[in-house]
C-alpha positions in Angstrom: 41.5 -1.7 -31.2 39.2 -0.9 -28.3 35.9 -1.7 -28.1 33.7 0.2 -25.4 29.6 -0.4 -24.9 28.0 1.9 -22.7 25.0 0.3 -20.3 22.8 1.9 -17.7 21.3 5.1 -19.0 17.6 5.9 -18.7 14.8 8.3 -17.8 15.6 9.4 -14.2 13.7 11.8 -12.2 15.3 15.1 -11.0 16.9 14.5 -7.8 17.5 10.8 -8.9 20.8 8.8 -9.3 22.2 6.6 -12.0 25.0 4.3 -12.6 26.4 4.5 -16.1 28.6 1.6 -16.8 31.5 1.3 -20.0 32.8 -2.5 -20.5 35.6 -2.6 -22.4 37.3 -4.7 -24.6 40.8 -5.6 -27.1 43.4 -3.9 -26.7 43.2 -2.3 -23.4 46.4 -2.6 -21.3 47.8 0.2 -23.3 44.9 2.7 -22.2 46.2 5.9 -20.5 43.1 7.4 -19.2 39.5 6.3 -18.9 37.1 9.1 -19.3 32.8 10.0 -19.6 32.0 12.8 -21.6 28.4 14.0 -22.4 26.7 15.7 -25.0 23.2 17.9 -24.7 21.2 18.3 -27.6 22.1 21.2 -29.5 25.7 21.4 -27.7 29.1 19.8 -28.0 30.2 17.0 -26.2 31.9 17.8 -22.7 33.7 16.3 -20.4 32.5 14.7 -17.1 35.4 13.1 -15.6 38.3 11.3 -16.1 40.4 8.7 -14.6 44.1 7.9 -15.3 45.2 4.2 -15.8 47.7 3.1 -12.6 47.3 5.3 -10.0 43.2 5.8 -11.0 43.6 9.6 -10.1 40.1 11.1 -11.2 39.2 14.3 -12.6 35.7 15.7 -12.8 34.1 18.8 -14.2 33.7 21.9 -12.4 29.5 21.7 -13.7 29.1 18.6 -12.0 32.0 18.0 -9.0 30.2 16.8 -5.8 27.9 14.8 -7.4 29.6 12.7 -9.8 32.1 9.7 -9.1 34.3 7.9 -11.5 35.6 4.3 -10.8 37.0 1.3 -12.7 37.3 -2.2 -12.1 40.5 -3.2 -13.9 39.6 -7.3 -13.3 36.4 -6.7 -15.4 37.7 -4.1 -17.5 34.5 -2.2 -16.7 34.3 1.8 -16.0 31.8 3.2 -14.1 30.0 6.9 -13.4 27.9 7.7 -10.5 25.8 10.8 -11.0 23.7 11.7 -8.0 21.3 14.6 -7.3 20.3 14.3 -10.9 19.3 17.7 -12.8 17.7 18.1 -15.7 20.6 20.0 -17.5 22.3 16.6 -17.1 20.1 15.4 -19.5 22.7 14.1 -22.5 24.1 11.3 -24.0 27.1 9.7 -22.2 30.3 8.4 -24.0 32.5 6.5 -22.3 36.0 7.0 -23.8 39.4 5.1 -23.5 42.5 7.1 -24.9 45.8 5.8 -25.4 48.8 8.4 -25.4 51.8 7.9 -27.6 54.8 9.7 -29.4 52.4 10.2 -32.8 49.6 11.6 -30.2 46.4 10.6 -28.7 44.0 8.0 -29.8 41.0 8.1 -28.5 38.0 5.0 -28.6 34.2 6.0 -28.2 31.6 4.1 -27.0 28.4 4.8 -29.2 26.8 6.3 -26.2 23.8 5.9 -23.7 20.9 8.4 -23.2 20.3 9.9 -19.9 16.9 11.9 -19.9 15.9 14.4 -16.5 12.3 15.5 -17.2 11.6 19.0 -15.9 
């Protein structure tokens, strides 16, 4: 079991930048690949970027590459997203999620999310 809270969202200006932050917790040396994703209202949740477990290889979405970092700090068990140059169309909710590969599949653990509003 994997227990993710997501800290840091909040009403940023356009042209602002944020810090979204994911603590994790339990079983989390089993964890393939940290990742953000981000849902609109209206639309489905997307992904952001990703970052694989050992060799923290990142992976970041063509909508917001450039202006987006993903890091982790394994001694804290903390993942973190950078978004800079804020837009409104990145106005979302954030989920931070940890997925854990195996022979029966993926499992995948969801933070409950933290609301990023750009005003116009």
């Amino acid at each position: 079991q994997v227990r993710l809270v997501e800290s840091g969202g909040g009403l940023v200006q356009a042209g602002g930048s944020l810090r979204l932050s994911c603590a994790a917790s339990g079983i989390i040396f089993s964890i393939n690949k940290w990742g953000w994703y981000r849902q609109a209202p209206g639309k489905q949740r997307d992904l952001v970027a990703s970052i694989t477990n050992g060799d923290d290889r990142p992976n970041y979405a063509d909508s917001v590459n450039g202006r987006v970092t993903i890091t982790k700090d394994d001694e804290t068990s903390t993942v973190f997203l950078q978004i800079n140059n804020l837009k409104p169309e990145d106005t979302a909710v954030y989920y931070c999620v940890a997925s854990r590969y195996s022979d029966s599949g993926i499992f995948a653990s969801w933070g409950e999310g933290t609301q990023v509003p750009v005003p116009w």
